[in-house]
C-alpha positions as CSV (number, residue, x, y, z in Angstrom):
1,X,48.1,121.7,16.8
2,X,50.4,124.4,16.5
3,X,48.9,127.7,17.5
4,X,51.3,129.5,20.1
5,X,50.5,131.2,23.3
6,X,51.6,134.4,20.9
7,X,49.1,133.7,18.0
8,X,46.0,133.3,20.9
9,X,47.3,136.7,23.0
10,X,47.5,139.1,19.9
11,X,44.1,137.9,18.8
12,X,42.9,138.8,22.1
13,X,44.1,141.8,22.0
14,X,43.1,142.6,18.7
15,X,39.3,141.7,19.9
16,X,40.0,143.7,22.6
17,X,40.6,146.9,20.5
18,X,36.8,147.4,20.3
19,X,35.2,148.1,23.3
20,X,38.1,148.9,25.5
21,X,36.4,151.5,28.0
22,X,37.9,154.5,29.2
23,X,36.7,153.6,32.4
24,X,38.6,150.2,32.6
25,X,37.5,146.6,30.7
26,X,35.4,146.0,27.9
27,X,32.3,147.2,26.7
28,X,30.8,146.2,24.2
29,X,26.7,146.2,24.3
30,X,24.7,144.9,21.6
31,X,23.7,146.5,18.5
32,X,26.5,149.8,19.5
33,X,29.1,151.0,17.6
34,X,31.9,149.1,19.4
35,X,29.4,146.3,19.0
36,X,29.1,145.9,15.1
37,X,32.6,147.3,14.8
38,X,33.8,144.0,16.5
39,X,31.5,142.1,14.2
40,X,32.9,143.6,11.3
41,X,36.6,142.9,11.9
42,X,36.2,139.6,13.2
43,X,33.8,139.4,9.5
44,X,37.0,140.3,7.8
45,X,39.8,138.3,9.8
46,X,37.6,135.1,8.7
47,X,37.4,136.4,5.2
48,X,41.2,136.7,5.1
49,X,41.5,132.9,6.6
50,X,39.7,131.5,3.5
51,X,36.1,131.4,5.1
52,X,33.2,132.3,3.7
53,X,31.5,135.1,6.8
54,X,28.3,136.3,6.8
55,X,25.7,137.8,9.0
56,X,22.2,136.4,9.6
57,X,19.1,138.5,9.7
58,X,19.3,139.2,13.5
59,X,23.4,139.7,13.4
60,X,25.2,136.4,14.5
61,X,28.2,136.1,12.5
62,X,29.4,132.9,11.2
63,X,32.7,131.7,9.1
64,X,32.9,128.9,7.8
65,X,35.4,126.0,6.1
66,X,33.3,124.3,3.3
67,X,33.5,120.7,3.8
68,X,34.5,117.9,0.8
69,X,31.6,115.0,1.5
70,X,29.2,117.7,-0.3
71,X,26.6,117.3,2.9
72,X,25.0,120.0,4.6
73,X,26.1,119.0,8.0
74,X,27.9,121.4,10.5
75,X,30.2,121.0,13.1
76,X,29.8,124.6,15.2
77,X,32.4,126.3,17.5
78,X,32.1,129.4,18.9
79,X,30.3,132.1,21.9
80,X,29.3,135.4,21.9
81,X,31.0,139.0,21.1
82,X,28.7,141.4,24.0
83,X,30.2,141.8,27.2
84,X,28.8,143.6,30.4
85,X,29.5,146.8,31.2
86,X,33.4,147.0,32.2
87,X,33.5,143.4,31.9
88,X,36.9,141.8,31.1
89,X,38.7,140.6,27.4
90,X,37.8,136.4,27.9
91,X,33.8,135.7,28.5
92,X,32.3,135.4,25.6
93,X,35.6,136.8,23.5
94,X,37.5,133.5,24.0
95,X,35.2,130.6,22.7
96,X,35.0,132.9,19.2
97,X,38.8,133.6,19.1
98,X,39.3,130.3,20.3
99,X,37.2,128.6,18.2
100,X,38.4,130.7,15.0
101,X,41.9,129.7,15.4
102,X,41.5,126.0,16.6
103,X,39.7,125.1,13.0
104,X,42.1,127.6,11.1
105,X,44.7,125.4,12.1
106,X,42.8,122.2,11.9
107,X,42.6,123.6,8.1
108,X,45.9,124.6,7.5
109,X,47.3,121.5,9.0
110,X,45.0,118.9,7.8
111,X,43.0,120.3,5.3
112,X,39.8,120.4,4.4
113,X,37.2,119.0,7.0
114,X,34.7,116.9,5.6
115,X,31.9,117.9,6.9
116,X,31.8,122.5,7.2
117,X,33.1,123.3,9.8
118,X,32.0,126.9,11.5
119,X,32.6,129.5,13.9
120,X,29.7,131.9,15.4
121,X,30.2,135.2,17.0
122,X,26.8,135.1,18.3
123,X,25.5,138.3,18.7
124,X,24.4,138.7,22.4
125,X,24.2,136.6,25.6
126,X,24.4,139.0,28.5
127,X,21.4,140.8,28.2
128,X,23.5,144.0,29.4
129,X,21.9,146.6,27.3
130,X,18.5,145.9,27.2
131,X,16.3,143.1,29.6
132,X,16.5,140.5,27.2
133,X,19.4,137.6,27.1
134,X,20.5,135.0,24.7
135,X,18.9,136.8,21.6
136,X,21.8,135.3,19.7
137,X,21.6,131.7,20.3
138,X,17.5,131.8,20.9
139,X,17.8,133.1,17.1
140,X,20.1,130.3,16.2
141,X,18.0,127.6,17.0
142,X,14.4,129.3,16.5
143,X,13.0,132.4,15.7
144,X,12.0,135.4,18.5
145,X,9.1,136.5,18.1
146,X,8.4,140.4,17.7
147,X,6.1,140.5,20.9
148,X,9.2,139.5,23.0
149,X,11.6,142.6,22.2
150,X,8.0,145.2,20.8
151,X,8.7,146.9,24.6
152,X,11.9,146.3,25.3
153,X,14.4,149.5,25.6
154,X,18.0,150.1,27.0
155,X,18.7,152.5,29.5
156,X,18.6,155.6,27.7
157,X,15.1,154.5,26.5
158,X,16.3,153.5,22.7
159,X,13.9,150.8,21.7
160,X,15.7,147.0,20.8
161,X,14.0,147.3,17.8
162,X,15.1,150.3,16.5
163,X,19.0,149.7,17.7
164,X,18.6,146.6,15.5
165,X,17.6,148.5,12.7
166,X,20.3,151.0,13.2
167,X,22.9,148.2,12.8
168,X,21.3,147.3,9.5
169,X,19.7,143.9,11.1
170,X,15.9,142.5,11.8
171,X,13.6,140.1,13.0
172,X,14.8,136.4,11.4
173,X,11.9,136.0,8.7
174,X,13.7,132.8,7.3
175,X,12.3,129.2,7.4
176,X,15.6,127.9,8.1
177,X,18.9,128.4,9.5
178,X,22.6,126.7,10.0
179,X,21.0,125.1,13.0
180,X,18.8,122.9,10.6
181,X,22.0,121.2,9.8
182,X,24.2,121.3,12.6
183,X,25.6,117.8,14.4
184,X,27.0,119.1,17.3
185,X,28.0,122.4,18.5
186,X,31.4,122.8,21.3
187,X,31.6,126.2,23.0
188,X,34.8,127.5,24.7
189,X,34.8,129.4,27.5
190,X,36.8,130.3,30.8
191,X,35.4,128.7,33.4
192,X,34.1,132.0,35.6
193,X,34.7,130.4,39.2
194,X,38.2,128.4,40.9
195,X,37.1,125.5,40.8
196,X,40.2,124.4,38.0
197,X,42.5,126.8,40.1
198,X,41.6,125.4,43.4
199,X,42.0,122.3,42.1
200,X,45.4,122.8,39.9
201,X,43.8,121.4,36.7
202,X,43.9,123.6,33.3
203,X,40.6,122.4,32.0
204,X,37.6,121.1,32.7
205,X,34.8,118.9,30.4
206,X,31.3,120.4,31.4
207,X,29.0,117.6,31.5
208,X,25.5,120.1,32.5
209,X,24.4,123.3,33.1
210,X,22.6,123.8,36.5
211,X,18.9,125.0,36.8
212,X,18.5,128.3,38.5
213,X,15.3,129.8,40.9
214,X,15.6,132.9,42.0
215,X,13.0,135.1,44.0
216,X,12.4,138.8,45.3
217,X,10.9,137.9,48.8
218,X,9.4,141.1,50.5
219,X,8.7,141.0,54.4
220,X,5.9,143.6,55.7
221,X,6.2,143.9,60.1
222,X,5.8,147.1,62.2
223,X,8.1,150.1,62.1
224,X,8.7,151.7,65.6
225,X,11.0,153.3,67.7
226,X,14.5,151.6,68.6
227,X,14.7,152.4,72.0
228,X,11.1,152.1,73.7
229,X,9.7,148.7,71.5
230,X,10.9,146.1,73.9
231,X,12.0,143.0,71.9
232,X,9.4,140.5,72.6
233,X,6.9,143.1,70.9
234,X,8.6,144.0,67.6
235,X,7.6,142.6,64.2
236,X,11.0,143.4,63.4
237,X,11.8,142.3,59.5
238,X,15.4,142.3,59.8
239,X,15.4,139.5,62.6
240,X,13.3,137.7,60.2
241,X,15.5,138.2,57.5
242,X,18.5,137.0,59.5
243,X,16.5,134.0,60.5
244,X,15.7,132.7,56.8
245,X,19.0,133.1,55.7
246,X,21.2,131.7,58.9
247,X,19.0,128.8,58.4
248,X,18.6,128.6,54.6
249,X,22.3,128.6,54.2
250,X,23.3,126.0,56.8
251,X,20.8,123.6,54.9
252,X,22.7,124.6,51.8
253,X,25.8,123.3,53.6
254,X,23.9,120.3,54.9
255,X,22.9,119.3,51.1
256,X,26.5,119.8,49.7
257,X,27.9,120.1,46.2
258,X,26.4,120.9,43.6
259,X,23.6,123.3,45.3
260,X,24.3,126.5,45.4
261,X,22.5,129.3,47.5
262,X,23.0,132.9,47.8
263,X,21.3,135.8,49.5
264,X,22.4,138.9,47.3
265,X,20.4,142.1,47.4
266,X,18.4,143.6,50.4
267,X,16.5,146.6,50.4
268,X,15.2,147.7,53.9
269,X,12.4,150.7,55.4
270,X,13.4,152.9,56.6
271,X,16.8,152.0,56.7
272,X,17.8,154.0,59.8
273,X,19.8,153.6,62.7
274,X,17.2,154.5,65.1
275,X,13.9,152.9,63.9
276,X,13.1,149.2,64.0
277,X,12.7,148.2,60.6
278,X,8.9,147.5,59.0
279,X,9.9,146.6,55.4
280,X,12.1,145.0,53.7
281,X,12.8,142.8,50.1
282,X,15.8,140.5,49.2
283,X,16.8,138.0,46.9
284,X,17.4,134.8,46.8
285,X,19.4,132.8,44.2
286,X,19.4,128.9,43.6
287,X,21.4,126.4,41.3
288,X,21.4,122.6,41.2
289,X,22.9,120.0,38.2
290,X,19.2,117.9,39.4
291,X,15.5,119.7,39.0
292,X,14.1,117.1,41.5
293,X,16.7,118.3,44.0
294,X,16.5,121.7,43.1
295,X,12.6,122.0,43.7
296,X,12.8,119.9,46.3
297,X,15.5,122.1,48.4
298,X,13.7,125.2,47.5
299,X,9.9,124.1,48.2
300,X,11.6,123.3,51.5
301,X,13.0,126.7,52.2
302,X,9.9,128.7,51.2
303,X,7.7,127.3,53.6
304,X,10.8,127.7,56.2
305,X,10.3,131.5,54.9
306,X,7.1,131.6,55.6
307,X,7.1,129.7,59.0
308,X,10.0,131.8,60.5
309,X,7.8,135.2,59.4
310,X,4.5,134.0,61.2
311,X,6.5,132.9,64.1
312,X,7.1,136.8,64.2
313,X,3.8,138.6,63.2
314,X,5.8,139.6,59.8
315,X,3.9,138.9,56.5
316,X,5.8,137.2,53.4
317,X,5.2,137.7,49.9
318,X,7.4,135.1,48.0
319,X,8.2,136.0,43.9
320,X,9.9,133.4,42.4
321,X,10.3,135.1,39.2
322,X,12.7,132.8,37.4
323,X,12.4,129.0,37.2
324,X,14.9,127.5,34.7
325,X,15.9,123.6,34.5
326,X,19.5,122.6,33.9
327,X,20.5,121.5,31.0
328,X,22.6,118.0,30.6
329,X,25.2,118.2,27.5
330,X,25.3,115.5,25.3
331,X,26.7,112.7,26.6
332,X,28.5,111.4,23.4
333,X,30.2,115.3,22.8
334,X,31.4,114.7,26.4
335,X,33.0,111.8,25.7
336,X,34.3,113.1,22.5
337,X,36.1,116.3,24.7
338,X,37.4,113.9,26.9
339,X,39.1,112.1,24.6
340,X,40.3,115.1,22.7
341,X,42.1,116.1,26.4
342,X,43.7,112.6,26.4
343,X,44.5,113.1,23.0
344,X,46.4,116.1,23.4
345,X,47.9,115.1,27.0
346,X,46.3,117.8,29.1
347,X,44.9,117.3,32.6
348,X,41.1,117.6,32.4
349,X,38.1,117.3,35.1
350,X,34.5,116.4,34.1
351,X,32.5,119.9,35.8
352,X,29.0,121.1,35.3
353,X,28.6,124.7,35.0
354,X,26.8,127.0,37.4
355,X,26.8,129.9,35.3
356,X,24.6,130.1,32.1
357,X,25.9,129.7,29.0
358,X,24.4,130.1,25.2
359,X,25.2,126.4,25.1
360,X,21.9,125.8,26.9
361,X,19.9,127.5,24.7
362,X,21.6,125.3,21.9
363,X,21.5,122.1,24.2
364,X,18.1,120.8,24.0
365,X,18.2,121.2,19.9
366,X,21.5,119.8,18.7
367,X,24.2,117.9,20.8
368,X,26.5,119.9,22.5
369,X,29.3,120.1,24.9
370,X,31.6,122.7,26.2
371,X,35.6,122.9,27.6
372,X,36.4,125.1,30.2
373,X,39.8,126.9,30.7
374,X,40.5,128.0,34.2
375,X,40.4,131.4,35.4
376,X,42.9,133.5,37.7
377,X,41.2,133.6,41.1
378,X,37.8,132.7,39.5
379,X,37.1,136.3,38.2
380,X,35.0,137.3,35.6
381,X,32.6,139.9,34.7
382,X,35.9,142.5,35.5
383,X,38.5,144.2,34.0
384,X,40.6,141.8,36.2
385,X,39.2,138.9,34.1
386,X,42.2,137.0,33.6
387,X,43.8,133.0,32.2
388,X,46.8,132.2,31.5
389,X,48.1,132.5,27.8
390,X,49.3,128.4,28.8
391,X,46.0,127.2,29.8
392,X,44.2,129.4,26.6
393,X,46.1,126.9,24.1
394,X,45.2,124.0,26.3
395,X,42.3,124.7,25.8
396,X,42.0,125.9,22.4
397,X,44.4,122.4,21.7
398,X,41.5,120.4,23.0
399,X,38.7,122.3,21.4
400,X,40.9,121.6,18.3
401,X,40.9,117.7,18.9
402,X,37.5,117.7,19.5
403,X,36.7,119.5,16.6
404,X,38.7,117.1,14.3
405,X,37.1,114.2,15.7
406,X,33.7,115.7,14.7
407,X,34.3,117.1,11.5
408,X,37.1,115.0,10.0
């Protein structure tokens, strides 16, 4: 394939025109102005390739290269346009760009794919504006009902349903969709960790998607004073709190690759330097590749949580709030990436992904498979979001040959 390290940085950049924030990165948040004014250009940058572009009800964007058998099948490529707040030019941006100039060139090269072959900028993933995430892909592959977004509202209290409105979209009211004729969907993406960096290999062949559980854990003890409670009589939450986690995370290490533990937010009462503390929540975060070994590990810690507390006359209230299984890609997609990396002669490790992805929304509904491109010091999510222009064609390359495979 003959897109250049030039082509795939001014196309970036060009993306990156709307939503650049004064403050440093990107933002662009669903249903905004710098939002649908992304939308449009990419609408027209796919119009001036030869696609036909258009918008579904809810505001994915698709372009697509007719195919010559005369089916209905569809071979998809492609991510989403949001980003987080100050969030860098790649997630998201780079599996749309990527995937528009990967079958531009399949086209201009080769012609014609057999079967249509599409991109989709999918409308959102993040859920950075308002508390809801993957309405894009959830409205690719099925419809959201309007109980799901009737309460939800940004920041600024603007309702989702009247931003969609704003933006000249809706609720999806049609029976069907391009997912009721797609054969196999590959999303680009960097890979948001150092893994590939670490490792000195430009791209990796994601084979799953782990399964996440996260809680908000809250421990009630006995505020009192710091300097006349001797030890043995405090019901002190923060020694509880350093218990769990010393011991959570050492069993973390003890299980190994691919679990994944992390202790990221505590809030604590009264928070002073001279009281004992009587209250306090954190959270707790989870990922495994396995759901057996994922509920197993965790079933395990929380009733470590709750034995450490009583040890200390400290009640526990546990919350898992979020229980989602990981998601295998298709095995015969994965193959088909791996051969398009051996096709094109790039170095390539097979990787599951511990970040979520609109990939496994899509996953359990049509086959699916993603590449990965590396990322400088495994930063994303920041204006210092950064890959190398080299590894972007390597990957784009095998997105290409993995695309041809499918399609032609």
């Amino acid at each position: 394939m003959s897109v250049t390290e030039n082509e795939i940085v001014e196309n970036v950049e060009w993306l990156a025109k709307n939503g650049a924030d004064p403050a440093g990165g990107m933002t662009r948040l669903l249903f905004t102005k710098e939002w649908l004014a992304a939308q449009l250009a990419l609408k027209q940058r796919f119009e001036e390739a030869g696609m036909v572009a258009s918008f579904d009800e809810v505001g994915n964007l698709y372009g697509t290269y007719s195919g010559t058998d005369g089916s209905e099948d569809i071979i998809m490529t492609g991510s989403h346009v949001d980003t987080v707040i100050q969030g860098g030019k790649y997630d998201g941006a780079l599996g749309v760009i990527g995937g528009f100039l990967a079958v531009k060139h399949l086209v201009e090269e080769y012609g014609r794919p057999k079967k249509n072959l599409t991109v989709i900028s999918m409308a959102e993933e993040e859920g950075s504006r308002f508390p809801f995430v993957f309405w894009g892909s959830k409205n690719l592959v099925g419809s959201v009902p309007a109980s799901e977004i009737a309460d939800v509202v940004d920041p600024e209290g603007i309702s989702f349903a009247d931003a969609m409105r704003d933006c000249g979209f809706s609720l999806r009211t049609s029976p069907t969709s391009a997912a009721d004729h797609m054969k196999a969907f590959v999303e680009l993406h960097i890979e948001q960790g150092n893994t590939l960096e670490m490792e000195d290999i430009p791209v990796g062949v994601v084979n799953a998607i782990v399964g996440q559980r996260r809680y908000n854990i809250t421990l009630k003890g006995e505020a009192n004073h710091a300097g006349t409670t001797r030890m043995c009589y405090r019901h002190d939450v923060i020694q509880v709190f350093a218990e769990i986690v010393n011991r959570s995370l050492g069993k973390a290490v003890d299980e190994g690759d691919p679990l994944v533990l992390t202790f990221g937010h505590i809030e604590v009462v009264p928070n002073t330097v001279n009281v004992v503390p009587g209250d306090a929540m954190f959270t707790m975060d989870c990922r495994h590749t396995d759901r057996a070994a994922l509920v197993r590990f965790t079933e395990q810690i929380e009733a470590d949580m709750a034995e450490i507390a009583a040890e200390h006359g400290v009640e526990i209230e546990i919350d898992r709030w979020m229980d989602a299984d990981p998601v295998p890609m298709d095995p015969a997609i994965v193959k088909c990436v791996e051969s398009a990396c051996k096709e094109v002669g790039v170095r390539y490790r097979v990787m599951h992904s511990g970040a979520g992805h609109d990939s496994q929304i899509i996953a359990p509904h049509i086959p699916t498979g993603m590449v990965f491109v590396r990322s400088v010091k495994g930063i994303s999510h920041s204006p210092e979001e950064y890959t190398e222009p080299a590894d972007l064609k390597e990957g784009i390359r095998t997105l290409g040959a993995a695309l041809h495979a499918l399609a032609y």
